[in-house]
C-alpha positions in Angstrom: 102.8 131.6 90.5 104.4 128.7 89.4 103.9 124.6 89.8 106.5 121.5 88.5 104.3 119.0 87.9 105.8 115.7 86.9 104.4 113.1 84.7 101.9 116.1 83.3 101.2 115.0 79.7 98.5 112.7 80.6 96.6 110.8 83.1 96.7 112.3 86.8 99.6 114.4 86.3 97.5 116.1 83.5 94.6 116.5 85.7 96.5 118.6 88.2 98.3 120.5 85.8 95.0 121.6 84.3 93.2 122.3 87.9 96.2 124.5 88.7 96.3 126.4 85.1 92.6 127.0 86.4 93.6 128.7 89.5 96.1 131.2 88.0 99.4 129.2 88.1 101.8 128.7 85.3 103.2 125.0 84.4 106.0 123.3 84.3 105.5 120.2 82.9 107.8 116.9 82.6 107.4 114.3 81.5 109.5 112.2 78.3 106.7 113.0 75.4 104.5 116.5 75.3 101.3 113.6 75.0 97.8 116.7 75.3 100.0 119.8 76.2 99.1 121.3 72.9 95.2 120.9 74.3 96.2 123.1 77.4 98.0 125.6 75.8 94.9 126.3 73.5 92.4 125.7 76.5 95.0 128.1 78.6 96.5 131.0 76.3 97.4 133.6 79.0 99.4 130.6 80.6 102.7 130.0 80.6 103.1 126.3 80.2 107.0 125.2 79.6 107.4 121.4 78.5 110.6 119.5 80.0 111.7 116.7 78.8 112.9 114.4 81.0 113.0 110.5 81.4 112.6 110.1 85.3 113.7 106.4 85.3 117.2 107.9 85.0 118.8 109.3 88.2 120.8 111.3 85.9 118.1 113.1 84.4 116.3 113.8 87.9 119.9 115.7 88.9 119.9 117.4 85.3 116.2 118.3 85.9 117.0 120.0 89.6 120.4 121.5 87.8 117.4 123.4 85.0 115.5 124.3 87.4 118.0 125.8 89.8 116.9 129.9 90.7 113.7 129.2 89.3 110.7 130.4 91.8 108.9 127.4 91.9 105.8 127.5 94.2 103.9 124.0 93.9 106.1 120.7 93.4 103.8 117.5 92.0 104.9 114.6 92.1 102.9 112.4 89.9 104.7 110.7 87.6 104.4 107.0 87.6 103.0 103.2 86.1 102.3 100.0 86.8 102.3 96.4 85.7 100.4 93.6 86.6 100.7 89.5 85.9 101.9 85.9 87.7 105.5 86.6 88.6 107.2 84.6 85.9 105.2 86.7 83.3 106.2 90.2 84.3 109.3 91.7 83.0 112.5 92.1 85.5 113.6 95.1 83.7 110.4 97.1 83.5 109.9 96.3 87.4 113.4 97.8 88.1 112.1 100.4 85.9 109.0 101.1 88.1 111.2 101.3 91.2 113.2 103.9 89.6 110.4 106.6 88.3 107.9 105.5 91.4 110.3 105.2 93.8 113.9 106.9 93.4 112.9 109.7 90.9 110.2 110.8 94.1 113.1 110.6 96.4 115.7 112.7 94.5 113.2 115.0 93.3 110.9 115.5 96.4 113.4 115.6 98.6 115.6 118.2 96.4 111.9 120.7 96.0 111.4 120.0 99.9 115.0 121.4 100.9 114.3 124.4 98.5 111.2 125.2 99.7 112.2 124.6 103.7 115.4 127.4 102.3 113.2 130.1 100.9 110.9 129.4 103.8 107.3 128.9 102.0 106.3 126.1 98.9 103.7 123.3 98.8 104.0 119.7 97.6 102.0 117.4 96.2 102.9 113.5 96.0 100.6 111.3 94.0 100.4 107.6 96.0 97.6 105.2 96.0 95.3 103.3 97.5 97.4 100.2 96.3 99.3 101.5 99.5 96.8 100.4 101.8 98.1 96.9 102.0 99.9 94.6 99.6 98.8 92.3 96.5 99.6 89.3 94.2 100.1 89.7 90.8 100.7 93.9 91.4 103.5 93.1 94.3 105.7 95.2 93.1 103.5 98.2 92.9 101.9 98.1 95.8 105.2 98.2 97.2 106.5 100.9 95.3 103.7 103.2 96.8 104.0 101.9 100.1 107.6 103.4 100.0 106.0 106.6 98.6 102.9 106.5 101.5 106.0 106.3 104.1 108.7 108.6 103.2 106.0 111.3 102.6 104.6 110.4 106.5 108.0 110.9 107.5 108.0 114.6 105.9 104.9 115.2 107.2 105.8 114.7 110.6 109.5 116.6 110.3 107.7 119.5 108.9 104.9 119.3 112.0 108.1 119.7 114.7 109.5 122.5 112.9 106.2 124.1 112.7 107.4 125.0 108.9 105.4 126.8 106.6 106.1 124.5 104.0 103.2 121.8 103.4 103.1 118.1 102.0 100.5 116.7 101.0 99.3 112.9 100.2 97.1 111.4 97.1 95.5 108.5 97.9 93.4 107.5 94.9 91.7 104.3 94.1 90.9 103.4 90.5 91.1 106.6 88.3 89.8 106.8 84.3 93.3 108.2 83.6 94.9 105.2 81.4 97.0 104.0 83.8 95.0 100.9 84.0 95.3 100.1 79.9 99.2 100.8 80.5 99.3 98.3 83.2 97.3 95.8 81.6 94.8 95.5 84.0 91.0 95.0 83.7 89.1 97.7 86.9 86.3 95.5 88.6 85.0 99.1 89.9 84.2 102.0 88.5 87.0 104.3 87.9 87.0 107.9 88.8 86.7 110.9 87.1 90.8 112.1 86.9 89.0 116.1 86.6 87.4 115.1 90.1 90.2 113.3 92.0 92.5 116.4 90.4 89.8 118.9 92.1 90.1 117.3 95.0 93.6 117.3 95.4 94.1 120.7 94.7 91.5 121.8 97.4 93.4 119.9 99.6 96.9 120.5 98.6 95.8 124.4 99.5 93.6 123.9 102.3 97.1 122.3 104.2 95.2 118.9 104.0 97.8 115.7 104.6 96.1 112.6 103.6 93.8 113.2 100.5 91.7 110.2 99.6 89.2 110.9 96.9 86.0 109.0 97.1 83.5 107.4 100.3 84.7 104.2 99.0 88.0 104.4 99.4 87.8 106.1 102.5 85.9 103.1 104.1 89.1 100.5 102.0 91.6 102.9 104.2 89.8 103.2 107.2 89.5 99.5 107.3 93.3 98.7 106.2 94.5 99.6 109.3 92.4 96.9 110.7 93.3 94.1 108.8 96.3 92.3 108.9 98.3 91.6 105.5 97.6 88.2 104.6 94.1 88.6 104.8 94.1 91.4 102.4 96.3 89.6 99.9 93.5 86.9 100.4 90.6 89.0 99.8 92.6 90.6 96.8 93.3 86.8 95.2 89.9 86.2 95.2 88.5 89.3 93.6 91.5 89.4 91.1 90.1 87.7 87.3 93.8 87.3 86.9 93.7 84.9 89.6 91.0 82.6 88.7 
């Protein structure tokens, strides 16, 4: 059994790469830099766990990526790879925003849409695609990436729905995590107000759900009640409530 995981050297991606190494299934893991898959391949010696390098900002090297890949049996496509950035608008960087669209947003398309195709082909294959509760409604000072995964929370509904009609075998499936100990907040710069998750347990969770045919996976009571709730409130309220509770507000 095999599983692409993308952004696997650290963080989320990581997480699930090791969850599924647990289960049996071998890796293939992309991302630009091999970051801890030395620590898996010690952790996982019967495993076969392949690094590609890749740098998924570049629609090029998605298209070389699906090109590698091509008559490979590939099983379990994760879609994880991603960042974020967070400041007043006339701080944050125009380049690494355009950046963030491409990896969050176009690399997801290319690539999830390429592994969906394949997998509605052969008839059978599961996919994972890692979103967020920054999805649930939109924010100042992280505009862009709420946005970004609100394009990823969408286009994966849209799948999900296809796939429902055709009665198809082949299954996506939706992360939905809040706040996760992964690194992702150091990268963005951001200071968490709540306690992050455990990436081991969100992972865990994913997984379960990712084979139990589960659609919407959102890890956590908390952020159950923040998406139950979201489809309640109306926009501006939340980007209210979200100015007020943000330090980088103040």
């Amino acid at each position: 059994m095999l599983a692409l995981v993308t952004g696997a050297s650290s963080g989320i991606g990581f997480a699930i790469a090791t969850e599924l190494l647990e289960r049996g299934y071998d890796i293939l893991a992309v991302s630009r830099t091999e970051g801890r898959l030395d620590e898996l391949r010690r952790r996982f010696p019967k495993r076969e766990i392949a690094f590609l390098p890749f740098d998924l900002t570049s629609e090029e090297e998605c298209f070389r990526l699906l090109k590698e890949t091509e008559g490979m049996t590939i099983d379990v496509f994760v879609d994880s790879a991603g960042f974020g950035d967070i400041g007043f608008l006339e701080k944050t960087s125009l380049s690494k925003e355009i950046d963030m669209v491409k990896l969050n947003d176009i690399a997801t398309l290319i690539l999830g849409k390429s592994f969906l195709l394949r997998f509605l082909e052969k008839g059978e294959g599961k996919l994972l695609f890692v979103s967020s509760a920054a999805s649930f409604g939109p924010a100042p000072y992280m505009s862009l990436y709420h946005a970004t995964k609100a394009f990823v929370t969408y286009l994966v509904h849209g799948y999900y729905r296809e796939l429902k009609r055709r009665k198809s075998s082949v299954s996506v499936s939706l992360l939905l995590p809040g706040p996760v100990d992964s690194g992702f907040a150091k990268a963005a710069g951001m200071t968490m107000r709540r306690k992050a998750m455990d990436p081991a347990k969100v992972a865990r969770k994913a997984v379960d759900g990712l084979f139990a045919g589960r659609f919407e996976i959102v890890p956590g009571l908390w952020m159950k009640t923040v998406h139950l709730f979201s489809h309640f409130v109306p926009k501006r309220v939340i980007t209210r409530l979200v100015d007020k509770s943000s330090e980088i507000g103040r």
